[in-house]
DOFIMAR-6231 format. One line per field, with one value per residue (C-alpha): residue number from 1; x, y negated, z negated; residue in one letter. Coordinates in Angstrom, 2 decimals. Example, Ala and Ser with C-alpha at 12.3 -4.5 7.8 and 13.67 -1.06 7.14 Angstrom:
# DOFIMAR-6231
i: 1;2
X: 12.30;13.67
Y: 4.50;1.06
Z: -7.80;-7.14
aa: A;S
# end
This chain:
# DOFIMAR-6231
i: 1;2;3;4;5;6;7;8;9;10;11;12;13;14;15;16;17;18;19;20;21;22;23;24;25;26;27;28;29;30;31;32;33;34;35;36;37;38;39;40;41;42;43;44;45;46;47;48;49;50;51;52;53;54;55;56;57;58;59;60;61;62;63;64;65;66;67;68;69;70;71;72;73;74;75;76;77;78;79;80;81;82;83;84;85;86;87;88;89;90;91;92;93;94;95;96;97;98;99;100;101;102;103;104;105;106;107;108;109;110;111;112;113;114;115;116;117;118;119;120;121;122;123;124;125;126;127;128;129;130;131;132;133;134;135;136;137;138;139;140;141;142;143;144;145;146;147;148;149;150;151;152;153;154;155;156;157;158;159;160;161;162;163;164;165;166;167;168;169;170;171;172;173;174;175;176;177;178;179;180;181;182;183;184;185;186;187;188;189;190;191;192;193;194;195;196;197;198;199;200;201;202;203;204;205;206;207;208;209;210;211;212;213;214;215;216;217;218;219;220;221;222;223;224;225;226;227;228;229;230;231;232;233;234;235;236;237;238;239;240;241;242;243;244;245;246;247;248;249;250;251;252;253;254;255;256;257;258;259;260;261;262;263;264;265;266;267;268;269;270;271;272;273;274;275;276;277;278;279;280;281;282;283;284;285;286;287;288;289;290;291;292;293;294;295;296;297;298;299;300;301;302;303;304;305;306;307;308;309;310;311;312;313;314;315;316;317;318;319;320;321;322;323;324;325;326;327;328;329;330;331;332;333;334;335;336;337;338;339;340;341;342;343;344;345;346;347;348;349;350;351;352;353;354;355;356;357;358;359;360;361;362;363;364;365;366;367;368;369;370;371;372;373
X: 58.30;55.62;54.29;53.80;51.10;50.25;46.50;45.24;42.26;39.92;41.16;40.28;42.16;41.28;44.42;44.58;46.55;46.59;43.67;41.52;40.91;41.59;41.42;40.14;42.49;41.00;43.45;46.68;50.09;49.61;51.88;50.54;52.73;51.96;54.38;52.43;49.96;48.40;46.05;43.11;42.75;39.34;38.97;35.82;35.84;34.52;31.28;29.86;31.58;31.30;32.85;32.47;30.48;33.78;35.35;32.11;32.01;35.74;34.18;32.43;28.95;29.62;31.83;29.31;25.55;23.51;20.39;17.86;16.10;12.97;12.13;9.88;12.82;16.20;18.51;21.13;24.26;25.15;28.24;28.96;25.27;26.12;24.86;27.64;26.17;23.09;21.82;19.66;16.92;19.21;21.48;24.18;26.95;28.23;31.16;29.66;32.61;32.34;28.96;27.86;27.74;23.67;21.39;18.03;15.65;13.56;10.27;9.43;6.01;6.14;7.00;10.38;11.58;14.81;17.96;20.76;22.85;20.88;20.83;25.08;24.71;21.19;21.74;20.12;17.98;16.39;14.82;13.68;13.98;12.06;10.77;7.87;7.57;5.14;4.12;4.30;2.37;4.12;2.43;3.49;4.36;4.31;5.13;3.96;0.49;-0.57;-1.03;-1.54;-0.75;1.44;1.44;4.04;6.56;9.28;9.12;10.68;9.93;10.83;12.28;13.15;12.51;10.08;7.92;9.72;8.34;8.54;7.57;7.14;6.64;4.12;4.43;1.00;2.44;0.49;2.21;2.31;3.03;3.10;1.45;3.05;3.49;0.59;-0.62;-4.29;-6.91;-10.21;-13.39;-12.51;-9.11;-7.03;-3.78;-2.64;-0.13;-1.55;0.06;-1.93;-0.80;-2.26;-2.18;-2.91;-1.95;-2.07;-5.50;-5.09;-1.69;-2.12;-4.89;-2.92;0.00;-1.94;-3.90;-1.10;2.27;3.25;0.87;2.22;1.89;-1.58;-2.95;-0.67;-2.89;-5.92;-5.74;-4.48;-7.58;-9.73;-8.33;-8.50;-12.22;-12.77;-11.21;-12.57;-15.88;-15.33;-13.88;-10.53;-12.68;-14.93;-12.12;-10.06;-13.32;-13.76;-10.75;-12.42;-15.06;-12.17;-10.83;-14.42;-14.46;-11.12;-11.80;-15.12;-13.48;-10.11;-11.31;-13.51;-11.08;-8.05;-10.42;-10.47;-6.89;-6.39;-5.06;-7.06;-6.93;-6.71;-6.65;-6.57;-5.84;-4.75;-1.32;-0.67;-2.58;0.02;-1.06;0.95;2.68;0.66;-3.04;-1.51;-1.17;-4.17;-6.18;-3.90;-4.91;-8.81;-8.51;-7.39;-10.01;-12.75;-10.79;-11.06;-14.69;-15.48;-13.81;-15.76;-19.20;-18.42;-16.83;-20.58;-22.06;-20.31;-20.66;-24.44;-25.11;-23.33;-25.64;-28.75;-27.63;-26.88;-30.63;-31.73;-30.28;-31.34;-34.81;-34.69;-33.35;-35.60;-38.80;-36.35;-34.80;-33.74;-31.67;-28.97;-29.01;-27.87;-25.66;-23.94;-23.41;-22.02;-19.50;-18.61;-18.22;-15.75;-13.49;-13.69;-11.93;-8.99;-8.07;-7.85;-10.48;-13.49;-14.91;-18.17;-19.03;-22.50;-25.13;-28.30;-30.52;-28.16;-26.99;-30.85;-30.80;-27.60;-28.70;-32.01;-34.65;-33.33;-30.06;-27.86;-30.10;-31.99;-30.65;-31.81;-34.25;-35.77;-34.07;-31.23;-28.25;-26.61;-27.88;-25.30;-25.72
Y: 4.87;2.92;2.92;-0.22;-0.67;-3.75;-4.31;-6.19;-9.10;-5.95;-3.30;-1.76;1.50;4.24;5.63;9.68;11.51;15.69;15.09;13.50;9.40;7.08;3.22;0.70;-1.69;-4.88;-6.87;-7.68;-6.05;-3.98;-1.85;1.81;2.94;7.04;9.41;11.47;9.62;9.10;6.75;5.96;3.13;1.87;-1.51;-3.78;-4.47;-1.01;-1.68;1.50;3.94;7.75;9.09;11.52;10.42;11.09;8.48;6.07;5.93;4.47;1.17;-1.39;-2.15;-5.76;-3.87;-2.03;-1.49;1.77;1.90;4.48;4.66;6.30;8.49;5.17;2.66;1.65;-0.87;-3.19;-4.70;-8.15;-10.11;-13.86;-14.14;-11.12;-7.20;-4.91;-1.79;0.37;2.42;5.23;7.28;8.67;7.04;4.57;2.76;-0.28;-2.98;-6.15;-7.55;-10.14;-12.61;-12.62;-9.37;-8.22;-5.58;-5.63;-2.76;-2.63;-0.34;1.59;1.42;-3.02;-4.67;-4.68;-7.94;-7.68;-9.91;-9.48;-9.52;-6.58;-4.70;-4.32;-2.22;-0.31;3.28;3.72;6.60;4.18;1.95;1.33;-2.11;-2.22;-5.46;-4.91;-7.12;-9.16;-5.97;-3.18;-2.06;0.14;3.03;3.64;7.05;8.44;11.67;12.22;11.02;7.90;4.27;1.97;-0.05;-2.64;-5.61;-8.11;-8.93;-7.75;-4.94;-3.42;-0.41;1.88;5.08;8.42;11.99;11.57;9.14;9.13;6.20;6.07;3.60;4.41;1.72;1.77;-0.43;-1.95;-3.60;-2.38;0.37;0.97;4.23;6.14;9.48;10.48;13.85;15.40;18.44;18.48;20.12;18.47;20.41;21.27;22.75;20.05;19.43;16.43;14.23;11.99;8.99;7.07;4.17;3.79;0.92;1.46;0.09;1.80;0.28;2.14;2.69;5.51;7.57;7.48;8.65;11.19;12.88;13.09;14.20;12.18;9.22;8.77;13.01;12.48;9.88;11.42;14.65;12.98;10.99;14.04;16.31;13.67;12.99;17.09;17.09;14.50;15.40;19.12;17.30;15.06;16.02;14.27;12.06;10.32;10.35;7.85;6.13;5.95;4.82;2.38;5.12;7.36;4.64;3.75;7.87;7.57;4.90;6.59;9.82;8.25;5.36;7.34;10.12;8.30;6.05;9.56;9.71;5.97;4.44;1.87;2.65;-0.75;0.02;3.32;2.70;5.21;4.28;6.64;9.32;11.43;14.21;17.21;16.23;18.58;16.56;13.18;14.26;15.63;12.61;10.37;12.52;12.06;8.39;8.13;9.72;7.65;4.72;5.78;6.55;3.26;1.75;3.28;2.43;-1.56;-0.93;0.98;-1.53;-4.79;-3.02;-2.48;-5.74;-6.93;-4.83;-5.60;-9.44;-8.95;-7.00;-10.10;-12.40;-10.40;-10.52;-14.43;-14.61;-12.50;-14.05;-17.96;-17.16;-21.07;-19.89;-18.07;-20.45;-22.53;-20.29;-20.15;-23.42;-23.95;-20.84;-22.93;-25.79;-23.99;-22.48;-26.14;-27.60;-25.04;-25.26;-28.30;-26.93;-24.37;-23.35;-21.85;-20.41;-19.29;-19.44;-21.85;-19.79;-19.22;-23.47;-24.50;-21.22;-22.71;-26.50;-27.65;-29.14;-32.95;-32.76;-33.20;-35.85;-37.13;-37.66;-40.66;-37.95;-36.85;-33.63;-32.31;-33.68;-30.51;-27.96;-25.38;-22.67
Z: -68.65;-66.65;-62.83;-61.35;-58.90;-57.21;-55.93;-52.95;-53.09;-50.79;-52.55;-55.68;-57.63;-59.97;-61.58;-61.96;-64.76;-64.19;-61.43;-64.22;-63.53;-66.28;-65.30;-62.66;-61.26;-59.73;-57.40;-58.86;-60.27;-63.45;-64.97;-66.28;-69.16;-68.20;-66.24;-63.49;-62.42;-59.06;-57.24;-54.98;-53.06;-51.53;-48.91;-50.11;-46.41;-46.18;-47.31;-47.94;-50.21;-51.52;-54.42;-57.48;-60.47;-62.50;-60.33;-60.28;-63.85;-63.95;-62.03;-63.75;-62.79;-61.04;-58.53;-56.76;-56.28;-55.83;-54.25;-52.28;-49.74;-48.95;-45.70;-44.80;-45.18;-43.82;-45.36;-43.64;-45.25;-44.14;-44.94;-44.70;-42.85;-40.10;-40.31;-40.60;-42.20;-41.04;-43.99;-43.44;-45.99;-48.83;-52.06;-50.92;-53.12;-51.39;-53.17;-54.22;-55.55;-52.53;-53.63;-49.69;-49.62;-49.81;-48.89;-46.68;-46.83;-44.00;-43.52;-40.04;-40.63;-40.10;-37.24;-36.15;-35.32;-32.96;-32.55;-30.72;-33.93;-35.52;-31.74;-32.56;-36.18;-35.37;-33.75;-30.54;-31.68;-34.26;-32.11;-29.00;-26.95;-23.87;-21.39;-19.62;-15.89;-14.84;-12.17;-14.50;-17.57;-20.54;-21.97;-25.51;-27.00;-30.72;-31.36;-28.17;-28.21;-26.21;-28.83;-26.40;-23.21;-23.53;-21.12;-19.95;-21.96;-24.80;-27.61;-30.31;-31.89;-34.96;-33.67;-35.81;-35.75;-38.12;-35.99;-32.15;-30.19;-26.25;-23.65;-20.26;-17.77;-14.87;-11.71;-10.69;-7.32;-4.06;-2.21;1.82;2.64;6.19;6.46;10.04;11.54;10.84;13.48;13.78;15.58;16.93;17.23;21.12;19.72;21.33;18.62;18.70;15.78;14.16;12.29;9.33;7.32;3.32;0.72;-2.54;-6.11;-9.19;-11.34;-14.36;-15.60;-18.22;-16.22;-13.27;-15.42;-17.12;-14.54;-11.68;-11.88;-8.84;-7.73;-4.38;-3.40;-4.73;-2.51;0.91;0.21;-0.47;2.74;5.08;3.42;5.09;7.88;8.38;7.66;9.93;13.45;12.73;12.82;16.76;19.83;21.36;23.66;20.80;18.66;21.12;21.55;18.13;16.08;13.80;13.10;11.74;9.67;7.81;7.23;5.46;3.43;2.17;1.46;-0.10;-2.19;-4.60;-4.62;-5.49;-8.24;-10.23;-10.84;-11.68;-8.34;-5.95;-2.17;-0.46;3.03;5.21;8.88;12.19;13.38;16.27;18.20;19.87;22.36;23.81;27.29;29.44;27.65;28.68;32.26;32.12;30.40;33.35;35.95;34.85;34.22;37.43;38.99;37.20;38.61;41.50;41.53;39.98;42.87;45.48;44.05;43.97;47.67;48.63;46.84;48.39;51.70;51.18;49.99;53.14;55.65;53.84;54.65;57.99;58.45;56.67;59.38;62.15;61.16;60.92;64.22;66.09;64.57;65.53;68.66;68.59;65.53;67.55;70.29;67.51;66.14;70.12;70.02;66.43;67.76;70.61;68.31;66.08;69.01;70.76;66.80;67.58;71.09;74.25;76.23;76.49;80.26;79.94;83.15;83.70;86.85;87.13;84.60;82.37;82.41;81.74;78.92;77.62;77.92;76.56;79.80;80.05;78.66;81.91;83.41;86.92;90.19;92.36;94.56;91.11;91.03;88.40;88.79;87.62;89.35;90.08;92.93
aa: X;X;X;X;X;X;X;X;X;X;X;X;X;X;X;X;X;X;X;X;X;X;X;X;X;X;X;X;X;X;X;X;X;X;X;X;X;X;X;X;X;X;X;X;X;X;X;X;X;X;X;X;X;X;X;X;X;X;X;X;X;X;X;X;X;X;X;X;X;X;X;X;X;X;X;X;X;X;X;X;X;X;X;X;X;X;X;X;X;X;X;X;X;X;X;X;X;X;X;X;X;X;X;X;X;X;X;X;X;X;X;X;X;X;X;X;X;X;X;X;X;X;X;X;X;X;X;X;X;X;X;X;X;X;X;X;X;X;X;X;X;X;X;X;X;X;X;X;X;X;X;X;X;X;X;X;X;X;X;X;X;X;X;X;X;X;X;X;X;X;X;X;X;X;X;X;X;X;X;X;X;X;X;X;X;X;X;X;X;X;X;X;X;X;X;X;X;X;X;X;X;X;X;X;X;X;X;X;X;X;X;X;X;X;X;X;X;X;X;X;X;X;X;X;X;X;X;X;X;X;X;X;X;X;X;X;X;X;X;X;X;X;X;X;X;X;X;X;X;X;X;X;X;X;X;X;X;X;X;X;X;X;X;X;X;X;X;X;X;X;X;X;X;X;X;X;X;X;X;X;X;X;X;X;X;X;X;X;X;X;X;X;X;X;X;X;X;X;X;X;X;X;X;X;X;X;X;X;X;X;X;X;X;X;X;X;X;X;X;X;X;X;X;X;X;X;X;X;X;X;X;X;X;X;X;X;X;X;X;X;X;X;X;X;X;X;X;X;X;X;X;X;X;X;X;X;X;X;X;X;X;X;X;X;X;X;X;X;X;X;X;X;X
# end
């Protein structure tokens, strides 16, 4: 009585008889002259194999290969030029009865250098595979404790609980932030909102990381602290005067401040100044009124400039009493330009005031030839 058992190219067999095993089969049909026997089957395609030392010993030694690996190393099976197996720390068996088949040990403590065809078979918890951009700067992590900054570019790390790597990336690109909202009081307890504007940039990546749970909290407070200290310090008046005063003050107080905790302050500037309704009427109504005032001293002052001329002219005439005969007749001239005729009727006296002594001419008897009665 025989069993026949036929045996594909991947697959090898260990025959059983009463549990025990008792042969290897390699790939082919064989005939096993025992009653009661039973089988197991294992796909070479299956790389990686377990099985009792019992069964093990049943194999020959060109099927398979043992190896171990320490805490330090990891090993990856590749077939016809491609990974296909991860192996981690421990004793693994794996069927070399295929000549392509080989085995690369790897240590955590060198480099890791990264394709895409070893990214497919390595577990994510193994590794880690970060880019860092051209704005940012990464901040790496073991076992919690800073190694370095990383700039630009790619990396690839060994990961494991023995030795857990992070990277955290920081982005160094300027921020503009509004500060708006904030109720004030100056130092003659008017309240008023107030509405800043702040650029800044992170300048060191791991001290800003470090030192500050939140980089853009830190600066708003920084910035509203000193724009606090500073209106409790001017009245409303010499703060609207003032604006580029309040600015300078920010900048002094904010720069250094921020510099502690690893971010640059670029700029700090006052956006709005908004008052309660009944302080705008009120700063209307007095603006109004210093109008108005202004106006009245340039209208005194045109209107004594004008009677000091006209004192002037009087003067001149009364000292040149030719002057305003002169000034008649230019009068005369002007109405004379305007309309067809001008009748100037005046007595004898008034004719030789009016005319000068010769003007009108000599009658034949030597006496005026104008005289009027």
């Amino acid at each position: 009585m025989f069993t026949s058992i036929r045996v594909k190219l991947n697959e090898r067999v260990v025959v059983f008889k009463n549990g025990l095993p008792i042969r290897a089969l390699a790939p082919g049909k064989h005939r096993v002259w025992e009653t009661n026997v039973t089988e197991q089957r294992w796909s070479t395609d299956q790389l990686v194999f377990q099985e009792l030392p019992e069964v093990r010993a049943m194999l020959p030694g060109d099927w398979f290969e043992e190896v171990t690996l320490g805490q330090n190393e990891r090993g990856v099976l590749w077939k016809d030029g491609a990974p296909r197996v991860f192996l981690r720390p421990g004793t693994h068996r794996y069927w070399k009865v295929d000549p392509s088949v080989r085995l690369e040990v790897l240590s955590v403590t060198a480099p890791l250098e990264l394709t895409n065809e070893l990214v497919a078979v390595l577990p994510r918890d193994e590794f880690v595979d970060v880019i860092v951009r051209e704005h940012e700067r990464g901040l790496e992590y073991a076992q919690g404790r800073l190694a370095r900054t990383l700039a630009p570019g790619r990396y690839a790390f060994w990961s494991n609980p023995q030795a857990r790597v992070e990277v955290v990336t920081v982005d160094m690109r300027r921020v503009q932030a509004a500060i708006v909202g904030q109720e004030l009081m100056t130092r003659d307890k008017v309240t008023l909102r107030l509405s800043l504007t702040v650029e800044y940039a992170v300048d060191d990546a791991a001290r800003a990381t470090h030192a500050v749970a939140n980089v853009k909290d830190a600066v708003y407070l920084v910035v509203q602290l000193a724009a606090r200290e500073f209106l409790s310090g001017v009245t409303l008046d010499q703060l609207l005067e003032g604006r580029d005063a309040m600015t300078r003050w920010l900048e002094q107080r904010a720069v250094p401040e921020a510099l502690r905790f690893g971010v640059r302050v670029e700029r700090v500037g006052v956006k709005d100044v908004v008052l309660p309704g009944e302080m705008k009427t009120l700063l209307n109504r007095v603006i109004e009124a210093e109008k108005e005032a202004a106006a009245n001293v340039i209208l005194r002052r045109e209107e004594t400039a004008a009677t000091r001329s006209l004192a002037n002219t009087a003067r001149v005439i009364a000292e040149q009493p030719v002057l305003l005969r002169l000034k008649e007749l230019e009068s005369l001239k002007e109405i004379a330009s305007r309309i067809h005729e001008v009748r100037v009727v005046v007595g004898a006296e008034g004719l030789k005031a009016l005319m000068p002594a010769g003007l009108l001419g000599q009658g034949t008897n030597g006496e005026g030839a104008g005289g009027v009665s």
